[in-house]
N, CA, C and O atoms as a DFTB+ gen file, in Angstrom:
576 C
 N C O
     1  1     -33.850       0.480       4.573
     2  2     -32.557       0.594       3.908
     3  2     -31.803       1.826       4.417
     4  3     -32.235       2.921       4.778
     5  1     -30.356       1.265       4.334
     6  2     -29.819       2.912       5.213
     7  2     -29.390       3.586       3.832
     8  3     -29.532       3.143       2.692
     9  1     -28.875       4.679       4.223
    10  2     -28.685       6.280       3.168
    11  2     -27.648       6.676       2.739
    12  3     -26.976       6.897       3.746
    13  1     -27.119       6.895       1.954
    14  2     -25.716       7.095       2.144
    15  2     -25.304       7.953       2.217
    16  3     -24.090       8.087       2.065
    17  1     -26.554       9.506       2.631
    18  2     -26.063      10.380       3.801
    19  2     -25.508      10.033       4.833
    20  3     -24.696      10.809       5.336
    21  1     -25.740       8.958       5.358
    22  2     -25.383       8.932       6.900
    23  2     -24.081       7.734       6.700
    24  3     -23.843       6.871       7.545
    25  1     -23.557       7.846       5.804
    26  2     -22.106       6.887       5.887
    27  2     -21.421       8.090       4.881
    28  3     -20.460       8.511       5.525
    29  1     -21.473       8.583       4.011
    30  2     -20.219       9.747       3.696
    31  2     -19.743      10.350       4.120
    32  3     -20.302      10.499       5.206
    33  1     -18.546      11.246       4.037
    34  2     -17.628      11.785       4.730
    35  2     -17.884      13.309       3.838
    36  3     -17.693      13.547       2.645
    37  1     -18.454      14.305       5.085
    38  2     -19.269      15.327       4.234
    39  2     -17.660      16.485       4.524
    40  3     -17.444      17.458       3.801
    41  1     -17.081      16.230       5.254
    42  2     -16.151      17.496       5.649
    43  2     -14.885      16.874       4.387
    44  3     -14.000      16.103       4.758
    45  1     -14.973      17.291       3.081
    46  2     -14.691      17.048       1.960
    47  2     -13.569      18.024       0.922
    48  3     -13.981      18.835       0.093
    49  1     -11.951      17.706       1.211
    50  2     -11.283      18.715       0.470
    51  2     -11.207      18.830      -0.710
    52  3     -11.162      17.796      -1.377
    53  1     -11.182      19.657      -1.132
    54  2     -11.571      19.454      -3.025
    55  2      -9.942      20.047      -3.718
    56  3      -8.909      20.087      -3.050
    57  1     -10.049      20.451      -5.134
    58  2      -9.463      21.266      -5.743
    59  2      -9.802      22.132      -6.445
    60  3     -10.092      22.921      -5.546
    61  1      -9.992      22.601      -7.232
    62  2     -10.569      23.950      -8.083
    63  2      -9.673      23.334      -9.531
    64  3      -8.897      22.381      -9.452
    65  1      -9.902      23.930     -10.552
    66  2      -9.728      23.724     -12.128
    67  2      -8.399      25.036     -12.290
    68  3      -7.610      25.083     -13.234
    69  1      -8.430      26.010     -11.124
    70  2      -6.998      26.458     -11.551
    71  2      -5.816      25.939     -10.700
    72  3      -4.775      26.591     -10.625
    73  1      -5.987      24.728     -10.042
    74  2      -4.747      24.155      -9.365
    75  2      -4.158      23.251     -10.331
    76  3      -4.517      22.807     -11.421
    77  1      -2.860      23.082      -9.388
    78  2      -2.025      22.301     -10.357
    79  2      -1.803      20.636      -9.488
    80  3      -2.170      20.148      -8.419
    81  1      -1.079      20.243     -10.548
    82  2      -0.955      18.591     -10.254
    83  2      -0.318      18.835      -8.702
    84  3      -1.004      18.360      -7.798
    85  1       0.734      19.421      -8.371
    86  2       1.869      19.763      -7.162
    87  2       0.825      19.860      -6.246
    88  3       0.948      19.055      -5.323
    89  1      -0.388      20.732      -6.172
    90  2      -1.316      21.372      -5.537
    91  2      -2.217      20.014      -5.018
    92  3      -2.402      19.755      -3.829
    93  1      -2.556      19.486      -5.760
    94  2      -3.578      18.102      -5.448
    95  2      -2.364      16.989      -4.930
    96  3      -2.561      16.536      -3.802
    97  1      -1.466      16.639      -5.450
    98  2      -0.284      15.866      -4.434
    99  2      -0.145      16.355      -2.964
   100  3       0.053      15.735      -1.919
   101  1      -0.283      17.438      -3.187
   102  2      -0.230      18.004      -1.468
   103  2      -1.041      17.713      -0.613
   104  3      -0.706      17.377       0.523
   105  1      -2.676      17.819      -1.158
   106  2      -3.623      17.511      -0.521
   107  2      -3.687      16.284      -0.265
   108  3      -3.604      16.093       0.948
   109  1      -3.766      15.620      -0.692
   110  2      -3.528      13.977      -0.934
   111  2      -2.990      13.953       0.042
   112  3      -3.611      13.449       0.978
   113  1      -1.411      14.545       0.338
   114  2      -0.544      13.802       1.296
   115  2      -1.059      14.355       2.721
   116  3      -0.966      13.821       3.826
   117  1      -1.561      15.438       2.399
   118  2      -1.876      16.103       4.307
   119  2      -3.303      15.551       4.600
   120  3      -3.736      15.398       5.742
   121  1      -3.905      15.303       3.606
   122  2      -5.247      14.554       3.895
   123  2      -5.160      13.268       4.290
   124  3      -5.885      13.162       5.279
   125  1      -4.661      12.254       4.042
   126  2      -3.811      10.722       3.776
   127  2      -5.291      10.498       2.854
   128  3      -6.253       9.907       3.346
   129  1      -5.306      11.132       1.282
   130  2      -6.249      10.224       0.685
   131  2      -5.518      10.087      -0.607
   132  3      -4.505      10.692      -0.956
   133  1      -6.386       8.947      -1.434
   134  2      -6.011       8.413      -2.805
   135  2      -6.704       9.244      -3.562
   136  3      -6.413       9.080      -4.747
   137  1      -7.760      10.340      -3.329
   138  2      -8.530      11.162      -4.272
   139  2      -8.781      12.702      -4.148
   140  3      -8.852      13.132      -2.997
   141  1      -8.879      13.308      -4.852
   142  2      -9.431      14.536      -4.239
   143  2     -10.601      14.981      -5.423
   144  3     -10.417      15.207      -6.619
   145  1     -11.731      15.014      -4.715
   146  2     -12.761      16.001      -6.104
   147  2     -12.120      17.249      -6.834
   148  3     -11.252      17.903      -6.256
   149  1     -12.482      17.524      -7.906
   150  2     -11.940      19.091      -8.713
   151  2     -13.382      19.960      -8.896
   152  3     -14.413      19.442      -9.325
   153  1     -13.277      21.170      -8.550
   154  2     -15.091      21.959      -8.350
   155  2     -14.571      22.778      -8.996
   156  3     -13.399      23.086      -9.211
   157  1     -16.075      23.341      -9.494
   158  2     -15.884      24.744     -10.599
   159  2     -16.860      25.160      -9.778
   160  3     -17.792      24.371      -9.622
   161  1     -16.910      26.513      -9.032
   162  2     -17.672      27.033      -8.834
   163  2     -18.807      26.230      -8.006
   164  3     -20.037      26.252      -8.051
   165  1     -17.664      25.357      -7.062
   166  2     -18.996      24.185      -6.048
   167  2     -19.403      23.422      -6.919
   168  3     -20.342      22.807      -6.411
   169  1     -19.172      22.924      -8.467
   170  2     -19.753      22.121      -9.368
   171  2     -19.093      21.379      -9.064
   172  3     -18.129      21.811      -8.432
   173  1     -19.140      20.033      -9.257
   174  2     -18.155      18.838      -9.167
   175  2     -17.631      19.083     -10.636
   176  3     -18.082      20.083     -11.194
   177  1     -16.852      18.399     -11.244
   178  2     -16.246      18.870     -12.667
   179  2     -15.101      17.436     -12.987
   180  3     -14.824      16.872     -14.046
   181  1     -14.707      17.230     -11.803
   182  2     -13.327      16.165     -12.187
   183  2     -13.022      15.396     -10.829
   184  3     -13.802      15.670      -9.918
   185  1     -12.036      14.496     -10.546
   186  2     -11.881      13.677      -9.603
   187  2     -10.496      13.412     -10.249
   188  3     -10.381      13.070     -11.426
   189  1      -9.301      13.617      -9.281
   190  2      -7.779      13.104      -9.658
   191  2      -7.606      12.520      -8.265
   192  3      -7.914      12.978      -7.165
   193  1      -6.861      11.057      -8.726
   194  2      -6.360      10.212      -8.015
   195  2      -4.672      10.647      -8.220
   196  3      -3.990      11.473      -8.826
   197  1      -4.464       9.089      -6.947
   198  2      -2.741       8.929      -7.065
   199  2      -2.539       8.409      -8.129
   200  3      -1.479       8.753      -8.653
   201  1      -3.217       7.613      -8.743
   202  2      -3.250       6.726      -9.801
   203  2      -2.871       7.717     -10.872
   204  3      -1.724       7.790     -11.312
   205  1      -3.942       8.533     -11.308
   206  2      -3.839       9.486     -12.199
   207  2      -2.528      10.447     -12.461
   208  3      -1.895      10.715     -13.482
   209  1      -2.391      10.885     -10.944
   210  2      -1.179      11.515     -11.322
   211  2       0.489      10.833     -11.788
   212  3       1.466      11.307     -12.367
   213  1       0.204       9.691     -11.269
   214  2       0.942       8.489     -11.796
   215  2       1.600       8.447     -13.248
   216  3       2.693       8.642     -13.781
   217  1      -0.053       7.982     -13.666
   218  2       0.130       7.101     -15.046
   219  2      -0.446       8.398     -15.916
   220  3      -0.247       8.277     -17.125
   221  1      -1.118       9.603     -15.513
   222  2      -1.332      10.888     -16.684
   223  2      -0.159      11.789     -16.388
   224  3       0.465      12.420     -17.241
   225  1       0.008      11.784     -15.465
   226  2       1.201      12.915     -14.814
   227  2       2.747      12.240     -14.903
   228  3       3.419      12.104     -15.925
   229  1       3.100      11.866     -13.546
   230  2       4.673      11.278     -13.979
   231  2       4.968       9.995     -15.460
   232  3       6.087       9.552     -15.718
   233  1       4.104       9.737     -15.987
   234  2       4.673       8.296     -16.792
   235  2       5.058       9.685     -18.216
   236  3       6.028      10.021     -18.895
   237  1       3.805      10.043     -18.067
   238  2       3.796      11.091     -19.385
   239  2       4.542      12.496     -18.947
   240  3       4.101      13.645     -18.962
   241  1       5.794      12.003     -18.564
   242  2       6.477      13.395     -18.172
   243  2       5.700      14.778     -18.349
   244  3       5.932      15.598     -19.236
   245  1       5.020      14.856     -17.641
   246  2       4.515      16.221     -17.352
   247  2       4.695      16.282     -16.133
   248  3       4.606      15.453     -15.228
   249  1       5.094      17.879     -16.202
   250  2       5.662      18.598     -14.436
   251  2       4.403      18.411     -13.396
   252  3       3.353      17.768     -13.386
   253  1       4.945      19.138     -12.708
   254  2       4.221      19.158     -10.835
   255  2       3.437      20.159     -11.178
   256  3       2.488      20.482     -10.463
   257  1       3.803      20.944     -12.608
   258  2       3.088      22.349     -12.709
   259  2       1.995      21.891     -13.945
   260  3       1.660      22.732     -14.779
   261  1       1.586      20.817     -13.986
   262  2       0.874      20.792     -15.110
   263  2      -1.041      21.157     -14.573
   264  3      -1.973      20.652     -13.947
   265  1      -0.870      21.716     -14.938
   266  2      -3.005      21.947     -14.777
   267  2      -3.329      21.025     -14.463
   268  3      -2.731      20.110     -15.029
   269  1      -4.408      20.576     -13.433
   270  2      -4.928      19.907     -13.047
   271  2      -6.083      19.029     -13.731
   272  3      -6.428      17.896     -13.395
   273  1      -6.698      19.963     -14.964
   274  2      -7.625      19.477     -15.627
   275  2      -6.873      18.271     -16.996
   276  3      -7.429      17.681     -17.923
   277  1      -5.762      18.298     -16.650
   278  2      -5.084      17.621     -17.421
   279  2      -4.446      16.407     -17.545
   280  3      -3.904      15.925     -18.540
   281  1      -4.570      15.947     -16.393
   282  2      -4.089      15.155     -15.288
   283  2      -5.663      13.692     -14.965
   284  3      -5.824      12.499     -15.222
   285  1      -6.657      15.092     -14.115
   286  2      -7.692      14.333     -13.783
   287  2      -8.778      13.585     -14.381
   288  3      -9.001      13.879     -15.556
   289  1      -9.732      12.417     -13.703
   290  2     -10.618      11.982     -14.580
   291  2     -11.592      12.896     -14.654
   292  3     -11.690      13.570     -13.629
   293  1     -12.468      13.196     -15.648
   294  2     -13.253      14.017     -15.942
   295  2     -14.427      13.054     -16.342
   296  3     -15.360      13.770     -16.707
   297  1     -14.750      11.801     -16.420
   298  2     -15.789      11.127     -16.910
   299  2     -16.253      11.069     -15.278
   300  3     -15.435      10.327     -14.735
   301  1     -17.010      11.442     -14.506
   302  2     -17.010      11.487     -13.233
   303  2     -18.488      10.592     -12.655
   304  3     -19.516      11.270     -12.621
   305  1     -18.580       9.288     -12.266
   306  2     -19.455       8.583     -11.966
   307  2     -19.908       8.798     -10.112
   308  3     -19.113       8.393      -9.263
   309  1     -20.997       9.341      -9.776
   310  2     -21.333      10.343      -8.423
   311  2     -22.841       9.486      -8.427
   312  3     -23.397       8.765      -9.255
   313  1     -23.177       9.959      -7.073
   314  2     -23.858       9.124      -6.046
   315  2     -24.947      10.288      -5.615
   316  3     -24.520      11.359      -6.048
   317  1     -26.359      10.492      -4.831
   318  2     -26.768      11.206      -4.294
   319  2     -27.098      10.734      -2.776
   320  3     -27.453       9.583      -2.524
   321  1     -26.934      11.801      -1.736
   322  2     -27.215      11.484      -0.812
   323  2     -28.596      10.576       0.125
   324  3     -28.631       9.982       1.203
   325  1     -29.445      10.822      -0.782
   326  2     -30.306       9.868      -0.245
   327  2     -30.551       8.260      -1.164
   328  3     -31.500       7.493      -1.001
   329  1     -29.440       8.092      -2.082
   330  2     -29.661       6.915      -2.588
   331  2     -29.059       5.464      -1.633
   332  3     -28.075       5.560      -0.899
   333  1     -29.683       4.427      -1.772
   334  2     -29.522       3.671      -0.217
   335  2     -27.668       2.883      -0.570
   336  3     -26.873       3.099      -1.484
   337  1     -27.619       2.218       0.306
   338  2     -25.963       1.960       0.577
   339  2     -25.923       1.023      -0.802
   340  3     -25.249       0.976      -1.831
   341  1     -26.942       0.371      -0.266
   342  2     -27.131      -1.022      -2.000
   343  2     -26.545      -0.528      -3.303
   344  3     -25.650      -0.924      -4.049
   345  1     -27.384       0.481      -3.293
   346  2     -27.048       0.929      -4.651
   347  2     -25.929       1.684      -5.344
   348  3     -25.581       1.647      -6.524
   349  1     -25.430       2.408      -4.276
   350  2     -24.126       2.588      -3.911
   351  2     -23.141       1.769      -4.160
   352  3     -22.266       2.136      -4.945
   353  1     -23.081       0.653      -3.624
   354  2     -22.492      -0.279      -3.737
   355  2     -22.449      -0.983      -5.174
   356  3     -21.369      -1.433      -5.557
   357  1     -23.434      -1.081      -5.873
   358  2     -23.622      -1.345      -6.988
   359  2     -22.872      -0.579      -8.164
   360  3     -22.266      -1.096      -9.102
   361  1     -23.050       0.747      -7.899
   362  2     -22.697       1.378      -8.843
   363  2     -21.217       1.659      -8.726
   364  3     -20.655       2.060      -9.745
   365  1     -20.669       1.539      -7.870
   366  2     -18.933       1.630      -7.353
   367  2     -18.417       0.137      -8.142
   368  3     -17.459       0.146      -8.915
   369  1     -19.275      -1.252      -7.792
   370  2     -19.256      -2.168      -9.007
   371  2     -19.034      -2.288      -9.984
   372  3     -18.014      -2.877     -10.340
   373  1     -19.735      -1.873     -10.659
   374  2     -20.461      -1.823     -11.960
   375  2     -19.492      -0.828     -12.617
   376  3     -19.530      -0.884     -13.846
   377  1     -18.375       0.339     -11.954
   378  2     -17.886       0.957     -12.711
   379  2     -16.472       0.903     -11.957
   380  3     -15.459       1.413     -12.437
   381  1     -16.504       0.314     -10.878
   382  2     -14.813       0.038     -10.718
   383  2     -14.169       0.987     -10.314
   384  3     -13.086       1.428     -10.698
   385  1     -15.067       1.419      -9.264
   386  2     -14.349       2.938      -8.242
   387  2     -14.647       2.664      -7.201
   388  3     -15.734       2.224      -6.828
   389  1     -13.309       2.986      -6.320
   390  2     -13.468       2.919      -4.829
   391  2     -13.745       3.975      -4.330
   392  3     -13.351       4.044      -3.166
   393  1     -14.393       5.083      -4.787
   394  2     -14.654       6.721      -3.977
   395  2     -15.753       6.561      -5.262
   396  3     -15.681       6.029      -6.370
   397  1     -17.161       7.553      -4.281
   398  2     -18.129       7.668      -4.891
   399  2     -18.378       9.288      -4.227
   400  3     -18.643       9.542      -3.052
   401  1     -18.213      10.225      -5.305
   402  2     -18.640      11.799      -4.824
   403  2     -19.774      11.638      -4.801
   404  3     -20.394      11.010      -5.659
   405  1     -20.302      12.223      -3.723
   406  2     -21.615      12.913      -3.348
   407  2     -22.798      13.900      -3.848
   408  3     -22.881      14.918      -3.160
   409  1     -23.345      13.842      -4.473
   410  2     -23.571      15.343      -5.217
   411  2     -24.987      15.497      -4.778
   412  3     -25.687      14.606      -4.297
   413  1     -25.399      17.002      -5.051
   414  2     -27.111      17.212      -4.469
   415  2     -26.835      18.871      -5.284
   416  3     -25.935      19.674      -5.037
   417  1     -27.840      18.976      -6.190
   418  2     -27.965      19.779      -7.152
   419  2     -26.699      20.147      -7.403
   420  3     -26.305      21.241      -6.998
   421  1     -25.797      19.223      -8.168
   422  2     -24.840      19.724      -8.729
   423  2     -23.738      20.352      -7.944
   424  3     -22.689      20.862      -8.337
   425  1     -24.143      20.223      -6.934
   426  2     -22.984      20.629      -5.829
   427  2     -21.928      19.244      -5.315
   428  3     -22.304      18.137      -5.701
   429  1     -20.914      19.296      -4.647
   430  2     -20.423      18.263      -3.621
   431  2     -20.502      18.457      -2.611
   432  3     -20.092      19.495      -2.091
   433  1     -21.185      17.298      -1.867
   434  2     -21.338      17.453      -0.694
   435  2     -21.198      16.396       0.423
   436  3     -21.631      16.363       1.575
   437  1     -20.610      15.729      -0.146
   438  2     -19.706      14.261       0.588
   439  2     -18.690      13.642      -0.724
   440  3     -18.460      14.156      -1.819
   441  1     -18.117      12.127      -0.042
   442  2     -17.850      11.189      -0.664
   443  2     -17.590      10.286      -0.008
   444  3     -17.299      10.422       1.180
   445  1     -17.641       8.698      -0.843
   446  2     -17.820       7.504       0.024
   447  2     -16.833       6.952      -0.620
   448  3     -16.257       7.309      -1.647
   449  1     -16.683       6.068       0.052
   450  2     -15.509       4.925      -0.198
   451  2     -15.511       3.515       0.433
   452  3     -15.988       3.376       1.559
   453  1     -14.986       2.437      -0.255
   454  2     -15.081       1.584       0.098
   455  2     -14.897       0.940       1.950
   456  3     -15.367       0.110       2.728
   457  1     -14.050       1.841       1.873
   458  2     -13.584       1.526       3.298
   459  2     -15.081       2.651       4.306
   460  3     -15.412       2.424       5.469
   461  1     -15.421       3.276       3.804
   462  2     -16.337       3.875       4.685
   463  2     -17.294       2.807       4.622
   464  3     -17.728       2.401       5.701
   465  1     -17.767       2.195       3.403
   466  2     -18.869       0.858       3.431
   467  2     -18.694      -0.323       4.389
   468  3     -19.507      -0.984       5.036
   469  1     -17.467      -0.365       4.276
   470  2     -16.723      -1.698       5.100
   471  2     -16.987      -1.439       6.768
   472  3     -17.124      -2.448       7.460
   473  1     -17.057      -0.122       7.410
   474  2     -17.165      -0.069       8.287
   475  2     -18.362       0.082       9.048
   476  3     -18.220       0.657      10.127
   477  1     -19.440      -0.275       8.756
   478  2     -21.139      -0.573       8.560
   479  2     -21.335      -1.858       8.489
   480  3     -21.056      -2.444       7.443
   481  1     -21.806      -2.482       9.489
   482  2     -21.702      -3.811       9.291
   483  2     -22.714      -4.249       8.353
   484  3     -22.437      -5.229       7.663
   485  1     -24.189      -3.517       8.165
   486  2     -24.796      -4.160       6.865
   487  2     -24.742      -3.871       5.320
   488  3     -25.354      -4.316       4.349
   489  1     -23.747      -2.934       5.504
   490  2     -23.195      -2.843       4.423
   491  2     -21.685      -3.458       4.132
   492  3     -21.132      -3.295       3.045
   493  1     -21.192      -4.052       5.029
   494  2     -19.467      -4.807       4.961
   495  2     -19.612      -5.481       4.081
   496  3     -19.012      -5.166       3.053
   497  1     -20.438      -6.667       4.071
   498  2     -20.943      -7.972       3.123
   499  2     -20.575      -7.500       1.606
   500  3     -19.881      -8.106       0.790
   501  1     -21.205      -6.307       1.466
   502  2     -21.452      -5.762       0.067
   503  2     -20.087      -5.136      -0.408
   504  3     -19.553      -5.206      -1.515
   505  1     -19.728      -4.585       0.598
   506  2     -18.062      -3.806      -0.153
   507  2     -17.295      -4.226      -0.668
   508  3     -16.580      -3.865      -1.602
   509  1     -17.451      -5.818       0.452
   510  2     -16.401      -6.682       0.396
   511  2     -16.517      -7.484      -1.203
   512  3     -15.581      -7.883      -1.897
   513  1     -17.891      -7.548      -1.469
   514  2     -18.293      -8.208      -2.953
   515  2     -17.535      -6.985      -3.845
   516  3     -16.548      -7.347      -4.485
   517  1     -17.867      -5.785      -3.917
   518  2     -17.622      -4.743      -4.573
   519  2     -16.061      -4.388      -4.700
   520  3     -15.468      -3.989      -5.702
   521  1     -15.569      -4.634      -3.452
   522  2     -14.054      -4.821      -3.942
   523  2     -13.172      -5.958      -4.345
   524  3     -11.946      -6.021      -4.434
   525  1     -14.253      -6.978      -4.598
   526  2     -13.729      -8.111      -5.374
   527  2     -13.587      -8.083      -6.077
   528  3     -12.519      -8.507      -6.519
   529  1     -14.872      -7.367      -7.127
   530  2     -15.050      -7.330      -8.487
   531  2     -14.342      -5.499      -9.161
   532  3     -14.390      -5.287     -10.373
   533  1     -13.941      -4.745      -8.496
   534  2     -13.255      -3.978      -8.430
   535  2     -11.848      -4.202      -8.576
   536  3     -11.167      -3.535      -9.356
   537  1     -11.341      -5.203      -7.788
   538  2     -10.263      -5.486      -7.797
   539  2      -9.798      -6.766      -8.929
   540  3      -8.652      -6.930      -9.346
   541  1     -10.540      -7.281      -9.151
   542  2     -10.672      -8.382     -10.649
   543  2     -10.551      -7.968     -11.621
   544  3     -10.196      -8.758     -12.496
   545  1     -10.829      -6.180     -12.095
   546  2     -10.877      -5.621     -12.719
   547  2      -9.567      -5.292     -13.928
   548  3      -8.498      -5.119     -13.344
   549  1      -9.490      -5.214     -14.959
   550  2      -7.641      -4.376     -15.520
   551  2      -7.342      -3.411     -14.698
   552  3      -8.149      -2.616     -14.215
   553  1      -6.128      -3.445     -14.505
   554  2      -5.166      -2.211     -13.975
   555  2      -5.635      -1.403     -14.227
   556  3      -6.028      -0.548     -13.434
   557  1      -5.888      -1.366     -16.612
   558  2      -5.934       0.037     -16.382
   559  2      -6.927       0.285     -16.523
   560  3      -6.968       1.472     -16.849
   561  1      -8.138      -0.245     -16.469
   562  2      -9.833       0.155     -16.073
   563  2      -9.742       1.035     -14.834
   564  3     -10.520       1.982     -14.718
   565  1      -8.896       0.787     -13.969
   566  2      -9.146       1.533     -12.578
   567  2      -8.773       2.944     -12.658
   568  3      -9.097       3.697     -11.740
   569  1      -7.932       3.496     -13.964
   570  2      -8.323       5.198     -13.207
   571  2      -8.608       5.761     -12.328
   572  3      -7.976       6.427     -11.509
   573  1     -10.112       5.389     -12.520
   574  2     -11.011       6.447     -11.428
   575  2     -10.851       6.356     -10.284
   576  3     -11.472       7.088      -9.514
């Protein structure tokens, strides 16, 4: 079975708990991603999407300056590096997230995504299931 060390994307920009919403939009845009992790002290702590800043941030008129912890998901569903792609896959399923942070004692130290699965051919089969049922999902189940 392969690892899902060796399919995450370990060179990983984060945010910190004193940035603001403006601050993680930025990253987002110079990164081209839909997520960015939030760390306390290298802890993982939170995960804010575009989504999030969306529907917690602009719907609920709050500024560009609003705290970040305010904004992001904080129920945070994470992966370890040596758990195999399967299960991975499963658990991105099972909870209806297309980014799976990385963690190894409480640290971050990758993250995966659907599209990183997709590009593994024995793992494609599976993503492709995983973003079926991901995508079958409510709108607003998807948060994360």
């Amino acid at each position: 079975m392969k690892k899902i060390r060796g399919l995450m994307t370990t060179n990983v920009d984060y945010c910190t708990t004193l940035d603001n919403v403006f601050e993680a939009a930025v990253k987002m845009k110079n990164d081209n991603v839909g997520a960015i992790p939030v760390c306390e002290n290298d802890k993982l702590v939170g995960l804010i999407t575009d989504r999030d800043i969306v529907v917690r941030g602009v719907a609920e008129k709050k500024p560009n300056a609003s705290k970040i912890t305010d904004v992001m998901s904080d129920h945070i569903i994470s992966g370890t590096p040596d758990m195999d792609v399967e299960e991975a896959v499963q658990i991105m399923a099972k909870h209806e997230v297309r980014r799976l942070p990385i963690v190894e004692n409480d640290r971050l130290v990758g993250i995966v995504s659907l599209g990183d699965l997709a590009t593994h051919s024995e793992s494609n089969h599976q993503a492709g299931i995983a973003l079926t049922e991901i995508s079958e999902a409510e709108p607003d189940q998807q948060i994360h």
